[in-house]
C-alpha positions as CSV (number, residue, x, y, z in Angstrom):
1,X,30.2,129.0,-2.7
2,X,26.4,128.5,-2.6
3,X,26.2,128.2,-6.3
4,X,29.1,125.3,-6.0
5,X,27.0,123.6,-3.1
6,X,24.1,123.6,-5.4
7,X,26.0,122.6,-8.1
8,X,27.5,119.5,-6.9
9,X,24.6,118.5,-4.1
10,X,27.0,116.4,-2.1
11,X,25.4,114.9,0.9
12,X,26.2,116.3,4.4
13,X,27.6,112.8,5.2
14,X,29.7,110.8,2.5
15,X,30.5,107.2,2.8
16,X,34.1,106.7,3.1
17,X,35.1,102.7,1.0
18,X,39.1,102.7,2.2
19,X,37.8,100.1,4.9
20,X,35.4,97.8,3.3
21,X,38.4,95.2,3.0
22,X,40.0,95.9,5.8
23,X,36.8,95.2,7.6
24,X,36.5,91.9,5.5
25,X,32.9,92.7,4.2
26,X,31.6,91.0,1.6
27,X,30.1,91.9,-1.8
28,X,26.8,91.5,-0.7
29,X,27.2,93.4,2.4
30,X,29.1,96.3,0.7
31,X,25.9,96.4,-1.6
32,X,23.4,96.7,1.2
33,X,25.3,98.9,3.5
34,X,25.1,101.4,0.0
35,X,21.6,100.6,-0.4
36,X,20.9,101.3,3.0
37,X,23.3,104.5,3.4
38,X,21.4,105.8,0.1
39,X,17.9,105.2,1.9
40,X,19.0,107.7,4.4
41,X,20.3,110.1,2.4
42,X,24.3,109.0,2.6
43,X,24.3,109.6,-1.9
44,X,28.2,111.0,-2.2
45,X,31.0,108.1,-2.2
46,X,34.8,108.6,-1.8
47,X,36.9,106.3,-2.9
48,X,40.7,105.7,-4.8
49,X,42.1,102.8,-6.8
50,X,44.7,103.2,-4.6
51,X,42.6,101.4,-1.8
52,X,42.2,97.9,-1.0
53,X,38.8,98.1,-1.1
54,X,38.7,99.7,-5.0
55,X,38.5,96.4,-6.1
56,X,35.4,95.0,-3.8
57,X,33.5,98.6,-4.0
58,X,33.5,99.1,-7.6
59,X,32.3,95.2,-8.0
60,X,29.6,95.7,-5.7
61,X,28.6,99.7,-7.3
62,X,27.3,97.2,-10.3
63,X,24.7,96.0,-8.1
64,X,24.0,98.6,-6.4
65,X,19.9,99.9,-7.4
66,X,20.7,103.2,-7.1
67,X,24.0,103.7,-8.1
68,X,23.0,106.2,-11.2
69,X,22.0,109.2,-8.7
70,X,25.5,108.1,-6.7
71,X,27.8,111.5,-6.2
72,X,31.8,110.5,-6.3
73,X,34.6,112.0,-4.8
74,X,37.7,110.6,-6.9
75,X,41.1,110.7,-5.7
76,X,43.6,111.1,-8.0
77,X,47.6,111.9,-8.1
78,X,49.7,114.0,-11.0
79,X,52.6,113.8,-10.2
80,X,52.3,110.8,-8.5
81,X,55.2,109.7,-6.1
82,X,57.2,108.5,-8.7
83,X,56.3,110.8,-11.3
84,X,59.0,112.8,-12.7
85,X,55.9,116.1,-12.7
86,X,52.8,117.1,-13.7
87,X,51.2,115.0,-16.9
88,X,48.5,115.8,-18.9
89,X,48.5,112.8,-20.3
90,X,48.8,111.0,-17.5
91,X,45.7,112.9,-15.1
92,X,43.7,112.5,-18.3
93,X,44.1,108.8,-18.4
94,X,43.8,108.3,-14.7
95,X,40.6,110.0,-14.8
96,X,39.0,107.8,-17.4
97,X,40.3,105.0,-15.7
98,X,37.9,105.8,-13.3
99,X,35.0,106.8,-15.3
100,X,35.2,103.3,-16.7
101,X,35.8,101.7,-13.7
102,X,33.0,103.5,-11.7
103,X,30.6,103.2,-14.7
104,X,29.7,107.4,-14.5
105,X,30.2,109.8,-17.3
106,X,31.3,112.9,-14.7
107,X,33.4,113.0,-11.9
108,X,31.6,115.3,-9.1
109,X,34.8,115.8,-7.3
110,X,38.0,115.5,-8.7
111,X,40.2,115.3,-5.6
112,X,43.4,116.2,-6.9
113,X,46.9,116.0,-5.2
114,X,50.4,117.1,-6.1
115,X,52.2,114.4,-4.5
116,X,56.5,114.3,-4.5
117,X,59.2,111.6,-3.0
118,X,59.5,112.2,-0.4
119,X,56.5,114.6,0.4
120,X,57.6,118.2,0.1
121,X,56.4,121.7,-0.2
122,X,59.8,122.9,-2.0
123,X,59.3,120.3,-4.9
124,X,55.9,120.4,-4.8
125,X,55.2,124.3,-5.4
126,X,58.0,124.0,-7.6
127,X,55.7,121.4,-9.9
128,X,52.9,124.1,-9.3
129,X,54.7,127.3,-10.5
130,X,57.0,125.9,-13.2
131,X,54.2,123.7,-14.9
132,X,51.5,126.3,-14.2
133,X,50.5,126.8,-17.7
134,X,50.0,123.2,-18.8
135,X,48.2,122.1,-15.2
136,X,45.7,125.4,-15.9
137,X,45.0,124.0,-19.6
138,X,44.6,119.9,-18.3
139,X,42.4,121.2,-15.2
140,X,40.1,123.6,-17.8
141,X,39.9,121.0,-20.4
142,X,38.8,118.3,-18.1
143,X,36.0,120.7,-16.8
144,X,34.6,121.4,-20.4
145,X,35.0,118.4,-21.5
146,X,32.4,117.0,-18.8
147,X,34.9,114.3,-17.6
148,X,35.0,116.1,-13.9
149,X,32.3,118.6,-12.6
150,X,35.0,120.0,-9.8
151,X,38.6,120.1,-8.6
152,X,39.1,120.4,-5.1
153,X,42.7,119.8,-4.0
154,X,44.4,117.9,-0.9
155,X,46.8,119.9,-0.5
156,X,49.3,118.2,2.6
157,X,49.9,122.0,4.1
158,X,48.3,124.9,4.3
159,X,51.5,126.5,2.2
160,X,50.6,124.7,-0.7
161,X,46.8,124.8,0.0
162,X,47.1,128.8,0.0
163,X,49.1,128.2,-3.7
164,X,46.6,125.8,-5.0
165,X,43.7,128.6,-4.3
166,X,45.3,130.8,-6.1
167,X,44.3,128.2,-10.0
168,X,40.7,129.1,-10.7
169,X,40.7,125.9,-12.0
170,X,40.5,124.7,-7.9
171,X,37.2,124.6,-6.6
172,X,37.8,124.0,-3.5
173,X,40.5,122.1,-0.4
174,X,39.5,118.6,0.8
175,X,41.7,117.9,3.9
176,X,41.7,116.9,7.4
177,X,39.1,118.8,10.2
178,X,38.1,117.4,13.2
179,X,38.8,119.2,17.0
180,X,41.9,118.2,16.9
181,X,43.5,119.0,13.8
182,X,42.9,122.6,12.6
183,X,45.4,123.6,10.2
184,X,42.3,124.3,7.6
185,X,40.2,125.8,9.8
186,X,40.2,129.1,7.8
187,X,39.4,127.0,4.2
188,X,36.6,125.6,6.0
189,X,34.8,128.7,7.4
190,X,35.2,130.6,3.8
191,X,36.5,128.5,0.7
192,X,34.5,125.4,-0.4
193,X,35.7,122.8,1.8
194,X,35.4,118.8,2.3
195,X,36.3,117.4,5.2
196,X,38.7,114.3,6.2
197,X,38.8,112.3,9.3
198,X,35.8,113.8,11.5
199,X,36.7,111.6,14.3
200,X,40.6,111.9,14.0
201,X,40.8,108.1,12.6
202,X,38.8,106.9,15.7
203,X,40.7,108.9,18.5
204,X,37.5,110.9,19.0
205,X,35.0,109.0,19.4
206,X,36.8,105.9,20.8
207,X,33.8,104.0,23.5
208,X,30.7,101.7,22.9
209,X,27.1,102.4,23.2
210,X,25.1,105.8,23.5
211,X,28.4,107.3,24.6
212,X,30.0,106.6,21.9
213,X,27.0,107.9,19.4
214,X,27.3,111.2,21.4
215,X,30.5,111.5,20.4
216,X,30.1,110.9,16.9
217,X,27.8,113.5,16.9
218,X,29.6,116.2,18.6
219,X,32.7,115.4,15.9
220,X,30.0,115.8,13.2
221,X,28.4,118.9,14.8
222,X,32.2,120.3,15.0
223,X,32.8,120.1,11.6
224,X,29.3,120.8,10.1
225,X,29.7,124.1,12.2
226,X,31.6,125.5,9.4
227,X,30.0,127.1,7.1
228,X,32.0,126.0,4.1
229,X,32.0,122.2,5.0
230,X,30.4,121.0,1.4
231,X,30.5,117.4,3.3
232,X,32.2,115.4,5.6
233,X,33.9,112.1,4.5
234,X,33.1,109.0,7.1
235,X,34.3,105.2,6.9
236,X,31.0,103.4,7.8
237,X,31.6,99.8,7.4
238,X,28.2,98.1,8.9
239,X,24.7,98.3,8.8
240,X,25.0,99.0,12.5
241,X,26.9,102.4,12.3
242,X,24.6,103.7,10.1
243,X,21.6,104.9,12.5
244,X,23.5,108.1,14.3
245,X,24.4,109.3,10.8
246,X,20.6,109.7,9.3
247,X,20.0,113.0,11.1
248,X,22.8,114.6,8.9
249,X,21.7,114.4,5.5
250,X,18.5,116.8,5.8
């Protein structure tokens, strides 16, 4: 795991882009709150084309001084809802979609996830098993080609996240961790490990003022606590938030 962490050198804090729209920032803003998250050593992104902030964040990435040295956390589907299973083709050209689109040649963390309609772990470690061959061989060639430096998988329950360890191609589980929500607990104390929602999409740390930055820093003191926490995934959408967060990227 140590050799992983050195590998990728995410930063203890990521900046989470689902919100950026949602918050009504603008493209200027979006490129100083990076700027200004990079001065402190916030260098790891997350972010999906399936968000409504893909569009703003990857206009903004252009300007962004730094943006070179940026880490990114990809999240991408095969099969996707609608998909009838697993597609080579299909993960290949989702994944240079994004090189393009993000302007990188590598893809730090491929964030992968099995996805079915609706979501299920029958159908879904049905895809895994019956398909194993062909996702092993798409997973590999992705890796030696360069187009993605890891594959950590989101895995919706620990059934399939117990499965999905068992692919050497899978670096690692990316899911949910906070106090509150600890199905992953075990992934996070011994299997490479990035963590969702900290603050339990605001029910945490809910409160204004010093109170509330205590809070934000127990949640991240919770989850950093476990010792194979890579990083932590967090929506910071102003300039503002960003103060209680510089301690956590030493």
């Amino acid at each position: 795991m140590e050799r992983l962490k050195n590998q990728l050198g995410l930063s203890a804090v990521s900046l989470g882009t689902m919100r950026f729209h949602d918050k009504s920032l603008t493209t200027n803003q979006v490129v100083r709150l990076i700027e200004n998250s990079y001065d402190i050593g916030i260098t790891t992104h997350h972010s999906s084309f399936e968000y409504s902030s893909y569009e703003l964040y990857t206009k903004a990435l252009k300007s962004v001084r730094h943006r070179t040295d940026i880490k990114h956390i990809v999240k991408l589907s095969s099969p996707h809802f609608e998909d009838d299973g697993f597609s080579t083709e299909i993960l290949v050209e989702r994944v240079e979609n994004q090189l393009r689109a993000l302007n990188i040649e590598q893809i730090d963390v491929l964030q992968w996830l099995v996805r079915s309609k609706p979501i299920n772990d029958k159908d879904r470690l049905a895809i895994l098993e019956n398909q194993k061959i062909e996702i092993k061989a798409c997973l590999s060639k992705l890796k030696q080609q360069g187009k993605v430096k890891s594959i950590f998988s989101f895995p919706y329950s620990p059934v399939f996240a117990k499965a999905a360890t068992k692919l050497e191609e899978v670096d690692g589980i990316i899911s949910y961790l906070n106090s509150e929500e600890l199905e992953y607990t075990h992934y996070a104390k011994e299997f490479p490990f990035i963590a969702i929602r900290p603050f339990f999409a605001g029910k945490l740390i809910q409160g204004d003022g010093i109170n509330r930055d205590k809070k934000i820093r127990k949640c991240l003191d919770f989850v950093r606590g476990h010792d194979a926490v890579l990083t932590q995934i967090v929506g910071i959408n102003s300039l503002k938030q960003l103060d209680v967060f510089s301690a956590y990227n030493d």
